[in-house]
N, C-alpha and C positions, 0 to 999 in steps of 0.2 A: 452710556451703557444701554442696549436696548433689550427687553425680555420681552420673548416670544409665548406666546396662551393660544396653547390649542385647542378644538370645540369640545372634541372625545379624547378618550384613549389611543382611537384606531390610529389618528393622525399623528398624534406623539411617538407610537411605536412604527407607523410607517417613516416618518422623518427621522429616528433615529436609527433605524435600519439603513436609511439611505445615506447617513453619517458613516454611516459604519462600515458599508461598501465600501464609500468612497476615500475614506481611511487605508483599508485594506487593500483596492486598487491599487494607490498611491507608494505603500509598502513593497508592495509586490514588483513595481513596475522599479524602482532604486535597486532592491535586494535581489533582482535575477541574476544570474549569473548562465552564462553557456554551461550547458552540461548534457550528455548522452548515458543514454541506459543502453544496455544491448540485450539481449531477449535472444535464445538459443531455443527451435523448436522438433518436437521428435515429427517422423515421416505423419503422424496424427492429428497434427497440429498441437497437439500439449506442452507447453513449457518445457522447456529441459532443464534451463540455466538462466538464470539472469546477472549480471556486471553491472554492479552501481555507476553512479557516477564518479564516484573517487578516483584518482589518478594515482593516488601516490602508496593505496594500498590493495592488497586485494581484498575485493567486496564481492566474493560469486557467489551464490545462492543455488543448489542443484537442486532438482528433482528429476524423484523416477516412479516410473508409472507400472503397475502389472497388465498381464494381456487385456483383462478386461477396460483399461483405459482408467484405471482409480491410481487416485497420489499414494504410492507407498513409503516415498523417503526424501525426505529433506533435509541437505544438509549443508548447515549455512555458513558464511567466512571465517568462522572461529572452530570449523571442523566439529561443532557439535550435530549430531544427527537426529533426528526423531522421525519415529519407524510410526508408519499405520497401519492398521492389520483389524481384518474381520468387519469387513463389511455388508452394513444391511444391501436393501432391495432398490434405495433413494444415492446409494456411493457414500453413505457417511460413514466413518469408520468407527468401532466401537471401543478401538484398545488404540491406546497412543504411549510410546516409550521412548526416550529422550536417552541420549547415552552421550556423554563427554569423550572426546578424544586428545 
């Protein structure tokens, strides 16, 4: 069995950082799988739509923009919507409302 002693702290948390990567690398590189997003955009460039990768259900994600170019609605694969409205001077909006359909 051999135990490793390092000088400082800095070197035990850079060595385990680098564990930890290379962990995760490792994960990542077995569990990929092919998959495509598709991404739908208005003549603005803004988002419209996004399509997960799911095949076998629908996963679209809409958005819509007012003329001044702010996200006003989104609404997502389970047809719930959430509306934005009343925006400052920076595009943040100040009232957000969520409705089931």
């Amino acid at each position: 069995m051999s135990t490793f002693y390092f000088k400082d702290l800095s070197m035990t948390v850079s060595f385990l950082r680098k564990v930890g990567v290379g962990i995760a690398c490792t994960w990542l590189a077995f569990s990929a799988q092919a998959s495509t997003v598709s991404r739908t955009y208005t003549t603005l460039g803004q988002v419209a739509s996004i399509d997960g990768a799911r095949t076998y259900v629908d996963d679209v994600t809409r958005y819509s923009h007012d003329a001044q170019g702010n996200l006003t609605t989104v609404t997502n694969a389970l047809g719930q919507v959430y509306m934005l409205a009343s925006f400052d001077s920076y595009a943040n909006p100040k009232n957000l409302s969520a409705y089931e359909q």
